[in-house]
C-alpha positions in Angstrom: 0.0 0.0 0.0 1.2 3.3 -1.3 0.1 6.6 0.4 0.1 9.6 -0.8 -1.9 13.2 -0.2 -3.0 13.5 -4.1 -2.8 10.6 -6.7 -3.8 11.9 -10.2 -4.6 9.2 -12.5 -3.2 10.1 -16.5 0.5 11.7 -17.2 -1.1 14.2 -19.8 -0.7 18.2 -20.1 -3.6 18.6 -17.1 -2.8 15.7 -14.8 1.2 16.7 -14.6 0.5 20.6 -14.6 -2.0 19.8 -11.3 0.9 17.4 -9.8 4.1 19.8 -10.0 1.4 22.8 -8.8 0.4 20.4 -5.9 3.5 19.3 -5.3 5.1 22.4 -4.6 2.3 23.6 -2.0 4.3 20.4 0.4 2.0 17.6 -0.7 3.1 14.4 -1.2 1.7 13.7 -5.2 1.7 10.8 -7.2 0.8 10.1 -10.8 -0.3 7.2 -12.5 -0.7 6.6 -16.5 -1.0 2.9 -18.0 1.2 4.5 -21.2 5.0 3.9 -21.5 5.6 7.3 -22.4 4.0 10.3 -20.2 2.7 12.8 -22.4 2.0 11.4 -25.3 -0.7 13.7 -26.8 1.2 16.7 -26.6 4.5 14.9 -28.1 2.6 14.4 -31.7 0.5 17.2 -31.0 1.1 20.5 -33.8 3.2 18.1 -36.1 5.4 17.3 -33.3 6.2 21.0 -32.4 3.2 21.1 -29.6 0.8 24.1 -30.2 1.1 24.8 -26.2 -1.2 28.0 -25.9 -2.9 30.4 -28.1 -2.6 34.5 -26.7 -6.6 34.6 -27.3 -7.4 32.1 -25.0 -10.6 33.3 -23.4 -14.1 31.7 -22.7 -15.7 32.3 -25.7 -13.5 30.2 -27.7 -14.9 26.9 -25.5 -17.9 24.7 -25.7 -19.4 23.6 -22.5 -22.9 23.3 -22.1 -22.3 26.0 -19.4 -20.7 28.5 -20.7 -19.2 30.5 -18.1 -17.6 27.1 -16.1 -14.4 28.1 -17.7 -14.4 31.7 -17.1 -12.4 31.1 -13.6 -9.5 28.8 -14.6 -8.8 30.7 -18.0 -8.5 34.0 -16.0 -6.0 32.8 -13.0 -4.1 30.8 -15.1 -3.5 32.7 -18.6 -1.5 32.1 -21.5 1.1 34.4 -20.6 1.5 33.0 -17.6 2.4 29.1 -19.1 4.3 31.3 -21.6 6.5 32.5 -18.7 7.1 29.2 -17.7 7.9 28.1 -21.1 10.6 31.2 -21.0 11.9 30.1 -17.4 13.0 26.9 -19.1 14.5 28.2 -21.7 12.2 26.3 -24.4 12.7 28.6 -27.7 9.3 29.2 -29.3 7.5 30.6 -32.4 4.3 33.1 -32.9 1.8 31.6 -36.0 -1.3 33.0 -37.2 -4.3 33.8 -34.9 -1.9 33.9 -31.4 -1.0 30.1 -31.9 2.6 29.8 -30.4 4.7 26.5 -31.1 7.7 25.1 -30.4 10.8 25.6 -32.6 12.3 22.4 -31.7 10.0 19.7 -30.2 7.0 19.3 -28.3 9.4 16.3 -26.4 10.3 20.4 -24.7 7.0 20.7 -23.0 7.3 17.2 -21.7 10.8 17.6 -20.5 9.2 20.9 -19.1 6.8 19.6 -16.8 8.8 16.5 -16.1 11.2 18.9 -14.3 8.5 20.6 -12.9 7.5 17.2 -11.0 10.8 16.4 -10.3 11.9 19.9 -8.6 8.4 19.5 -6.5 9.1 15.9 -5.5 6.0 14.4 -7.6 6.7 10.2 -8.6 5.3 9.6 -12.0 4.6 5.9 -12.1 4.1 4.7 -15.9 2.9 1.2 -17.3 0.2 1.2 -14.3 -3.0 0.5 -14.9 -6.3 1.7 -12.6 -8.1 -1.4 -12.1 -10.3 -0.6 -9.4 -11.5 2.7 -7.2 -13.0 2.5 -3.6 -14.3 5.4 -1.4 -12.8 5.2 2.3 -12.9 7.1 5.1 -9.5 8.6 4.8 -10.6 9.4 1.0 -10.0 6.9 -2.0 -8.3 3.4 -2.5 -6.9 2.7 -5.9 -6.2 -1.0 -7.0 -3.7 -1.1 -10.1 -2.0 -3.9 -12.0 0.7 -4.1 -9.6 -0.2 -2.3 -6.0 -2.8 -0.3 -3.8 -2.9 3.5 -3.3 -4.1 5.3 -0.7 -4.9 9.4 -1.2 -6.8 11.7 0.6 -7.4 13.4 -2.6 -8.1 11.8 -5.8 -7.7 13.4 -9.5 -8.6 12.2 -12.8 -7.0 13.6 -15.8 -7.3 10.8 -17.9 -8.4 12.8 -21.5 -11.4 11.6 -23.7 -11.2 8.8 -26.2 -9.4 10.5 -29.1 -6.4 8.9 -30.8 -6.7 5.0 -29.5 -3.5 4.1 -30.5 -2.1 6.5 -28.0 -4.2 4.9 -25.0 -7.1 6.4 -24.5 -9.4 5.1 -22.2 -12.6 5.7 -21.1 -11.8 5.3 -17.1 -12.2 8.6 -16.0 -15.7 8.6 -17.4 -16.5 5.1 -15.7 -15.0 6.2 -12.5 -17.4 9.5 -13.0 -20.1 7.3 -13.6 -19.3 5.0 -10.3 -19.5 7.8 -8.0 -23.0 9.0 -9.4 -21.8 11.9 -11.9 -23.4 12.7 -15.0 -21.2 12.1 -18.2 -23.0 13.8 -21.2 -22.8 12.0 -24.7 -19.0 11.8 -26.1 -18.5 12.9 -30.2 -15.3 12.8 -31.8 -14.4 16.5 -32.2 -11.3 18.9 -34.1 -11.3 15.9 -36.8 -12.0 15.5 -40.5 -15.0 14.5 -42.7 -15.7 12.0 -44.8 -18.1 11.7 -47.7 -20.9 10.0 -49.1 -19.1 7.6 -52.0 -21.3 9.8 -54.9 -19.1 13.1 -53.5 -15.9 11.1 -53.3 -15.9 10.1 -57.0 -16.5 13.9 -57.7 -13.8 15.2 -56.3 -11.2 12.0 -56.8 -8.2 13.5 -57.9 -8.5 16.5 -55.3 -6.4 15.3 -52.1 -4.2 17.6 -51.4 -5.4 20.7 -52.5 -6.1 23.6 -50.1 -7.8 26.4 -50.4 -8.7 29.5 -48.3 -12.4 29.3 -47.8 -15.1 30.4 -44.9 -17.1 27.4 -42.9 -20.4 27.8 -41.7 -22.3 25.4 -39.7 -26.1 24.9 -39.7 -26.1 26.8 -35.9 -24.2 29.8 -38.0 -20.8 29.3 -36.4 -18.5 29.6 -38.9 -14.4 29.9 -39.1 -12.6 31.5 -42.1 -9.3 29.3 -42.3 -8.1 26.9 -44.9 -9.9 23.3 -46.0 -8.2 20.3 -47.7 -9.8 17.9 -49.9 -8.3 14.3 -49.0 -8.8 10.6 -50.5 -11.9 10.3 -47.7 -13.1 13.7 -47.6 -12.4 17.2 -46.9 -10.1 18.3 -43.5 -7.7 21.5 -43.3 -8.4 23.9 -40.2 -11.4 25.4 -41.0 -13.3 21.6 -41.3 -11.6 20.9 -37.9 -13.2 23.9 -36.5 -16.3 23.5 -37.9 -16.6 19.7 -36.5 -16.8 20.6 -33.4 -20.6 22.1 -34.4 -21.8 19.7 -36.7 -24.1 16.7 -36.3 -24.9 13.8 -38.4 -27.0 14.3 -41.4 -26.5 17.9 -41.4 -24.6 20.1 -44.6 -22.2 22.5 -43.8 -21.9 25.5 -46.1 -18.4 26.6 -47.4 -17.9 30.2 -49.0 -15.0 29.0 -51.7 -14.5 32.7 -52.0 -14.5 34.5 -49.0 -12.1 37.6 -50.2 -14.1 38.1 -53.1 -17.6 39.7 -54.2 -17.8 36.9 -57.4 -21.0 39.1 -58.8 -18.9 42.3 -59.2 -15.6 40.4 -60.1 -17.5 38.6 -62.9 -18.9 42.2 -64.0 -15.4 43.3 -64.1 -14.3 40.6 -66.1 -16.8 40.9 -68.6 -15.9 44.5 -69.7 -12.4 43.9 -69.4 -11.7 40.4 -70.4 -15.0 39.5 -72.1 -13.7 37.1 -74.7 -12.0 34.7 -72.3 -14.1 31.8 -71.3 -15.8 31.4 -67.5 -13.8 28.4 -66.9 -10.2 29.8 -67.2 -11.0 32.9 -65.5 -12.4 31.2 -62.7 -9.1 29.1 -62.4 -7.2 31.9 -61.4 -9.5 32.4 -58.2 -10.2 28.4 -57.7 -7.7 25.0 -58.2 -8.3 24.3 -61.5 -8.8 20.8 -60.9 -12.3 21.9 -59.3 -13.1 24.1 -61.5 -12.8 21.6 -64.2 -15.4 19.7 -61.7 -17.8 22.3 -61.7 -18.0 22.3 -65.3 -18.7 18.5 -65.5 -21.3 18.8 -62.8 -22.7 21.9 -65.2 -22.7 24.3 -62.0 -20.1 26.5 -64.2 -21.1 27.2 -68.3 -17.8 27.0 -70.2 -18.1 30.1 -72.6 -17.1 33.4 -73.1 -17.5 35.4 -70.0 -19.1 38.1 -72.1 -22.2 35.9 -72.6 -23.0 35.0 -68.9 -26.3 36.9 -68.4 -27.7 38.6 -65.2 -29.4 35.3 -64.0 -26.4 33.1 -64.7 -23.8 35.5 -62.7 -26.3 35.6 -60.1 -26.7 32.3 -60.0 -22.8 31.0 -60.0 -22.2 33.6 -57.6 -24.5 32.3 -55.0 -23.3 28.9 -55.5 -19.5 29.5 -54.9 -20.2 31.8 -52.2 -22.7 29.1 -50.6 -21.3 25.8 -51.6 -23.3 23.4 -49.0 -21.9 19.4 -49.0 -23.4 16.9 -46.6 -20.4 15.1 -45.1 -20.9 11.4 -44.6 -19.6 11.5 -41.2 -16.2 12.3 -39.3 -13.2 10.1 -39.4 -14.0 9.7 -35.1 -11.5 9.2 -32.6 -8.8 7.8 -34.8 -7.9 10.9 -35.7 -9.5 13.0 -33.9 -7.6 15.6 -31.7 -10.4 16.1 -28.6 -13.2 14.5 -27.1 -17.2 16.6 -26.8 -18.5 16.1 -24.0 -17.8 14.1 -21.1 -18.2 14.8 -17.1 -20.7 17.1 -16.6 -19.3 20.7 -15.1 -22.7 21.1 -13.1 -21.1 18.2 -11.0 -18.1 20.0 -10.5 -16.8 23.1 -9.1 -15.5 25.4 -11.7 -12.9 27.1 -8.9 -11.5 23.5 -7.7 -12.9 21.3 -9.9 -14.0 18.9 -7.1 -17.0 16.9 -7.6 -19.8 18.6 -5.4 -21.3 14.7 -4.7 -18.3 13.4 -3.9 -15.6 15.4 -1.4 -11.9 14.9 -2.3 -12.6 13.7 -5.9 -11.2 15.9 -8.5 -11.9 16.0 -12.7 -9.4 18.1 -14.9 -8.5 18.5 -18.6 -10.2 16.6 -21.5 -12.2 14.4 -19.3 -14.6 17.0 -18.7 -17.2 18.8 -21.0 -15.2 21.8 -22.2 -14.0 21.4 -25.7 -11.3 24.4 -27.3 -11.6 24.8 -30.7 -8.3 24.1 -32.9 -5.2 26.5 -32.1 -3.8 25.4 -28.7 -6.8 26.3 -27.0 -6.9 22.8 -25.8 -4.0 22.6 -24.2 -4.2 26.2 -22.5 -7.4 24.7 -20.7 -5.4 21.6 -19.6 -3.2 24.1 -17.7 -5.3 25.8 -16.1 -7.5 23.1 -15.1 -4.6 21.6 -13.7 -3.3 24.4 -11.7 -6.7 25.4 -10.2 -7.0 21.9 -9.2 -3.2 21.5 -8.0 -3.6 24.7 -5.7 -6.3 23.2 -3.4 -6.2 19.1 -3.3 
């Protein structure tokens, strides 16, 4: 029997942020993660570099079915404060588009990061340990795993959602919610790409690859003006990973292909000024040409000279590049997926400590619970302050 004042079940961005805070308030802190490998998510997370924070980080850019639980972590533990810590170590990093920072070498320097971080507060990381078992007791929780018994007075679970399987997700922290009476709303693979009905995949065969700037709109009218990608399954790029986080089966999405132009008065142009070259060419130098040539088989684009498009069929064309809707089949799930929707219900918790208000001494951080960021490090900058909100009271 191991004892121990905190024992925080998953080695990922939330679980070791709230065991190196805990730890150096003088408690005794243990982690526990069934992986070989703490971290693993943020290692392969930007393409390896690890999009730790994004400057913007504020509530609004979270869903939660309440959507103020955030509002308290995000504003005592801000971006520019992980960035200072990031600086302390002396991890050299890199400003992208819309406040995303990333690593210039490795993510493996955020892991290394809070590794130290545990180590310099005393925290044991124990990997290859499975949870098999969790038991209320007086003193506070019992924790059978593959090879001993824990004892804490305060029990944390950061063990993420079900995203990326091949990394180890498990659904534990959900059951162990589910033991001790908490409500776990409905889990949906989120930030992860589309696929298509088999009709719209022969369409655009020969596409994957191409990007294209574009704006995203979801049936609820959320909508994100970033880049999509047409792949061999269906359509992914930034600006599908936003928008997945708002759509649900059988819905369309819309996609402005256009979003920097005004197509009716750039087709007006182009008739008094270019007026003998054909719609299909002209349209190439604003669209791939590849799906342009599509939109010509499909007959959504007449292939003549531009002078002979009349008011109706410039209307027409416009409204359909500027509103091109697509029903995707589905998502490719939690394969590839990079969060979880959903998950522990934040009316069980307390958005200060995040203790469960059922269940004293029993803690849910990061992933596990229902706040979802969208794409852009927003994720991640929840995971760290989660974690140290939790680490400064168990």
């Amino acid at each position: 029997m191991v004892i121990t004042d905190v024992l925080v079940i998953g080695a990922g961005a939330a679980g070791l942020m709230c065991a190196a805070t805990a730890g150096y308030r003088g408690k005794s802190v243990t982690v526990l993660d069934m992986g070989k490998r703490p971290g693993r998510k943020i290692l392969i997370s930007g393409g390896g570099r690890c999009n730790f924070t994004n400057e913007n980080a504020g509530p609004e850019h979270y869903i939660c079915e309440n959507r103020h639980f955030a509002k308290s972590a995000l504003s005592r533990y801000t971006a520019q404060d992980f960035i200072e810590l990031v600086e302390r170590h002396g991890v050299d990093y890199h400003h992208k588009t819309l406040g995303q920072l990333f690593c210039d070498s490795s993510a493996q320097d955020i892991v290394d990061m809070l590794l130290t971080e545990c180590e310099w507060a005393g925290v044991q990381v124990n990997l290859r340990t499975e949870v098999l078992s969790v038991t209320k007791i007086d003193e506070g929780y019992s924790v059978t795993t593959n090879d001993k018994s824990y004892q804490c007075k305060s029990l944390v679970v950061a063990s993420g959602g079900l995203t990326m399987p091949k990394l180890g997700a498990s659904p534990i922290g959900y059951k162990i919610a589910e033991q001790f009476d908490l409500n776990v709303l409905e889990t949906i693979a989120a930030l992860v790409p589309f696929t298509l009905h088999d009709h719209d995949k022969q369409r655009f065969d020969g596409l994957s690859g191409i990007s294209l700037l574009t704006e995203v709109i979801s049936e609820n009218g959320t909508s994100f003006k970033e880049n999509i990608l047409f792949t061999h399954r269906g359509l992914s790029g930034p600006a599908i990973l936003q928008i997945s986080s708002f759509w649900r089966v059988g819905q369309a999405v819309t996609i402005n292909l256009l979003p920097e132009y005004k197509l009716s008065e750039t087709l007006s142009e182009w008739q008094k000024d270019q007026g003998q070259k054909s719609v299909k060419n002209l349209l190439a130098t604003l669209l791939p040409k590849r799906f342009v040539e599509i939109l010509v088989k499909d007959g959504v684009i007449v292939d003549k000279p531009i002078k002979q498009l009349n008011h109706l069929e410039i209307t027409t064309l416009s409204e359909y590049l500027h509103a091109w809707k697509i029903k995707p089949n589905g998502t490719e799930g939690y394969r590839t997926a990079e969060v979880t929707l959903g998950g522990v219900n934040t009316d069980e918790l307390s958005s200060k400590t995040f203790e469960s208000k059922k269940q004293p001494g029993l803690f849910f951080i990061g992933e596990v619970i229902d706040i979802t960021g969208w794409l852009g490090g927003y994720n991640f900058q929840f995971c760290w302050a989660s974690g140290y909100a939790c680490g400064q009271v168990v």
